[in-house]
N, C-alpha and C positions, 0 to 999 in steps of 0.2 A: 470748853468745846460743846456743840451738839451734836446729837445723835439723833438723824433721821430718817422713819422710814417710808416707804414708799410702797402702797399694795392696790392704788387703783384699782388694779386691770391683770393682766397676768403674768407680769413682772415685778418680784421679790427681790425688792433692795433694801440695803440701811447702809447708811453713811458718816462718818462722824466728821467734823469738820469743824478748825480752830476759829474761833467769835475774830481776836486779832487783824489774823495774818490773810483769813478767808482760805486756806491752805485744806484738799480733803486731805485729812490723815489717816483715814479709810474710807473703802467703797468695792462692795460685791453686793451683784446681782443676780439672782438666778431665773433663767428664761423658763417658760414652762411650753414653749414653742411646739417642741417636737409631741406633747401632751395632746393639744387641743390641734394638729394640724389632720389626725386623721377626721375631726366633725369638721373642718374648714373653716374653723371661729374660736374665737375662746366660748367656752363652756362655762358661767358662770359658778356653778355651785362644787364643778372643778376646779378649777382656780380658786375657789375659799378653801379647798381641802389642802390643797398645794401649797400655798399660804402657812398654812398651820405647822407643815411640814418646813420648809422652807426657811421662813424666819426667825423660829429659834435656831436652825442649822448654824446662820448667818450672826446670828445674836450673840453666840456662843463665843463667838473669836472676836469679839468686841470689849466684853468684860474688863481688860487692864486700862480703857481707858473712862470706864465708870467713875473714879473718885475725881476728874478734872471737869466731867459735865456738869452745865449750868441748868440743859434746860434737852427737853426731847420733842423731837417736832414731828408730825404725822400728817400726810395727805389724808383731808378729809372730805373734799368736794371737789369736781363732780367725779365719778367711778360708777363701777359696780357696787351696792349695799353691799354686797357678804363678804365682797374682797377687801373692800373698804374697812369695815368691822373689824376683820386680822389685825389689820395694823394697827386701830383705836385700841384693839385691847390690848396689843403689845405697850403702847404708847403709855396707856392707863396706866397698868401695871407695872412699868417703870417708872413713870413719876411720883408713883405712891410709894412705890420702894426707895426708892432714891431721894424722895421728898425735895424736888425739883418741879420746876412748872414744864406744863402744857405750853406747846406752840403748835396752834391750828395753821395749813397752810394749803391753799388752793392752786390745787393741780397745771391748773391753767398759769398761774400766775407764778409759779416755779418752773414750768416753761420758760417764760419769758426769760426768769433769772437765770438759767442754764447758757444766756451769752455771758455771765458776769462770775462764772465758776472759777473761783482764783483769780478775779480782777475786781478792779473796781467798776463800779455800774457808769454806763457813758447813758446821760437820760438828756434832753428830752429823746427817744425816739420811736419809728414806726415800727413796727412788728406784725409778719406775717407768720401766725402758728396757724400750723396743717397737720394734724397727725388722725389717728386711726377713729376720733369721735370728733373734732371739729377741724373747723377751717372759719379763720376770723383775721382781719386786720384789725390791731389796736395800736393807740395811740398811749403812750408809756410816758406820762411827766417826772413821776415818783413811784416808791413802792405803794403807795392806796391811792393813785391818781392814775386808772388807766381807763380809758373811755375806747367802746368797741364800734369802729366807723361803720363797718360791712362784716356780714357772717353767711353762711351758707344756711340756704332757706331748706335747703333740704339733707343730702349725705353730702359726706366730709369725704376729701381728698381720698385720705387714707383708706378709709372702706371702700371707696371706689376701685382703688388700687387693688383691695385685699379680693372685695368680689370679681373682677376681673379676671386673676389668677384664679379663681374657685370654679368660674364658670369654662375653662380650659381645662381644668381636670391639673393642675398645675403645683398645688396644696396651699397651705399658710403658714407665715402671713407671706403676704401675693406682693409686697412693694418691690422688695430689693429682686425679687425673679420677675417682675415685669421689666424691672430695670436695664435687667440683665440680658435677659431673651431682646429687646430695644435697642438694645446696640446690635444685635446682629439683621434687622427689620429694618424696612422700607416705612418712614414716617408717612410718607405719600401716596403710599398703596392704595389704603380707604381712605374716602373722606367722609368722616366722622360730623357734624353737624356739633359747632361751638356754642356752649351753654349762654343764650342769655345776649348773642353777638349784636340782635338787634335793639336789645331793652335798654333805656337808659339808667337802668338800677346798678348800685352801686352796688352790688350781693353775688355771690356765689349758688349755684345747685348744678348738682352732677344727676341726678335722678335718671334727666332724656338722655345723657349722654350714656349711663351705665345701660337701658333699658336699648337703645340703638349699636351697643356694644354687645350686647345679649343675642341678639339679632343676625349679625352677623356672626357670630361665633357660630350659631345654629345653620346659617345660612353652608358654613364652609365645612361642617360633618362632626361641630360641637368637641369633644374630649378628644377625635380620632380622625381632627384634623390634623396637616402636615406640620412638620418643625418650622420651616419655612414660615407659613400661613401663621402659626402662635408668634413666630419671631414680627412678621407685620404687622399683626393685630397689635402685639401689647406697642410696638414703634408708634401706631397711628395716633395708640388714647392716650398715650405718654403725652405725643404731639399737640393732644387736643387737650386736654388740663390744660398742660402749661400757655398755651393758647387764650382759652379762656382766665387761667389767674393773671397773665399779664394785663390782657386786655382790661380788668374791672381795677385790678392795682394803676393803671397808669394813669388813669380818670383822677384817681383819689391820690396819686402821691403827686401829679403832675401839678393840681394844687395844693400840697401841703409843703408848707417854709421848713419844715426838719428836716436835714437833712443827713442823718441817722438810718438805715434803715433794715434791720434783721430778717429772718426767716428761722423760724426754731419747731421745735416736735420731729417726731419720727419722717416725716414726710421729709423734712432739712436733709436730711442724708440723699436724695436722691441727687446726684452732681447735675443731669440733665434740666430741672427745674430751677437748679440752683445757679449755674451757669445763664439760664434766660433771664434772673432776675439780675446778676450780675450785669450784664447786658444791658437792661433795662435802666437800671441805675445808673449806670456809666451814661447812659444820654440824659438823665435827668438831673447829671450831676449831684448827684447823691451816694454814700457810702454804703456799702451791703458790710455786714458785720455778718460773722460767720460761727455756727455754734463749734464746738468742738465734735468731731464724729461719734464719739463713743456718749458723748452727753444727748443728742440728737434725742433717741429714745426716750422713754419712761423711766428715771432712775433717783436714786434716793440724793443725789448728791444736791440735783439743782433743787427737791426741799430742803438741805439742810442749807444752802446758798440764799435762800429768801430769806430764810428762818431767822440769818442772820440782823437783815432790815427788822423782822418783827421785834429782836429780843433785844435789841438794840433801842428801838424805842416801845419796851416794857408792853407790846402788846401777846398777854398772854390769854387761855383759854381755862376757865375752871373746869377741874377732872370732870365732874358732874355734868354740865354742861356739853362735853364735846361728843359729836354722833357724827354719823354719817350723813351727808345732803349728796343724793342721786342726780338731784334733776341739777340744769341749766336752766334757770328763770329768766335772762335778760334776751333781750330783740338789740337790734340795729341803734346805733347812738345811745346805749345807755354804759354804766363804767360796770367793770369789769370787778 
């Protein structure tokens, strides 16, 4: 088995999961949601403390399956450094104890693996990850063969979604209540101005739309605006994302021969996005593959799910060697 954890951002997971059968034989998580929703964000240097508390809580009820692990695997890029760290030193100090190796595993790329949670991986295919710090289409041949078509030049779905709800007075995180308020909203009330409608770039940015979205919130009496007016506002921008991700997705998948094609991260959960892409696909004839709902988010299971590709083919990380990497260094057409 491995045992993986997962501390990004401000979600406390570990997961242990059978090398074999790919089967998780456990997985808890602990949200720190209600923590960070009175500043409207995660708090970084709260969430390391949360972390600390956290993941030994979780560690704790793990123990009987310590003498069957092979190896312990840890998100270690891209995150927040101090939240990131929790889990490196968890990780560290497991494999020194246990005298089992290191498996480094990128965030992103355990993403992806979260459509393959107890299955086997259906490759080659497309993938659109949208969650709370990116939005990117990549193209998935293998687990170290993934090349990113298009990325957002500017904010990610997700925080647009998250800022949206912040700027209603509404709390965090802002996805699943804009979701929600959206079904009861008029899509067509405003019209919202779609990112990028006339550019022939193959890219994402939400930036004018969030700052046009800001605009009108002020415009209608800001936090102390009507239920009504919050219910049409988040209906409009919901309308206008998926608007906009259609439009630059259909460019790009209308010529791409795979015909495979996912949506995974926290953003996956929302049905209304998910539903357009469905859509979409069905006329390009192409298959939309669908994460599991409770995988959607941040959680330790789809790294101990990759983990499995790394340790399978013996790519491991010397203790010494493994830290934290913050940043995202690649642009447009480079791999992932």
């Amino acid at each position: 088995m491995i045992l993986s954890i997962e501390s990004s951002c401000d979600d406390s997971a570990i997961a242990i999961t059978e090398i074999a059968t790919k089967k998780v034989i456990f997985h808890q998580k602990i949200s720190q949601e209600s923590e960070h929703s009175i500043y409207g964000g995660v708090v970084p240097e709260l969430a390391s403390r949360l972390h600390a508390v956290a993941l030994p809580q979780i560690l704790s009820k793990t123990k009987e399956y310590f003498p069957k692990l092979k190896a312990i695997a840890v998100t270690n890029e891209p995150g927040l450094g101090v939240t990131l760290m929790e889990g490196i030193a968890m990780a560290k100090t497991l494999s020194f104890a246990l005298n089992i190796p290191l498996i480094a595993v990128h965030h992103l790329k355990a993403h992806i693996y979260s459509l393959f949670i107890e299955k086997e991986v259906i490759l080659p295919i497309v993938v659109l990850l949208v969650s709370g710090g990116h939005t990117q289409i990549v193209r998935v041949k293998s687990f170290d063969d993934m090349e990113i078509l298009a990325t957002t030049m500017d904010d990610s779905v997700g925080e647009s979604f998250d800022k949206c709800a912040k700027m209603m007075g509404l709390g965090y995180p802002g996805g699943a209540i804009i979701e929600s308020l959206a079904q009861s909203g008029d899509k067509n009330r405003y019209i919202l101005p779609v990112p990028l409608a006339n550019s022939p770039l193959i890219a994402f940015s939400l930036s004018g739309l969030k700052n046009a979205v800001r605009l009108l919130i002020e415009s209608l009496g800001g936090e102390n605006m009507s239920h009504q007016d919050k219910c049409d506002v988040a209906a409009s921008f919901q309308h206008t994302v998926l608007l906009h991700l259609l439009q630059k997705s259909k460019k790009l998948l209308a010529k791409e021969p795979i015909k495979n094609v996912a949506i995974v991260g926290g953003v996956a959960a929302n049905q209304y996005i998910k539903t357009g892409y469905e859509k979409l696909c069905n006329s390009l004839d192409k298959k939309l593959h669908a994460v599991d709902l409770q995988y959607c988010s941040d959680n330790a299971a789809m790294v101990g799910r990759y983990a499995i590709e790394l340790y399978n083919n013996k790519i491991f990380t010397k203790l010494d060697l493994l830290q934290a990497n913050t940043t995202q260094k690649h642009k447009n057409n480079t791999k992932l």
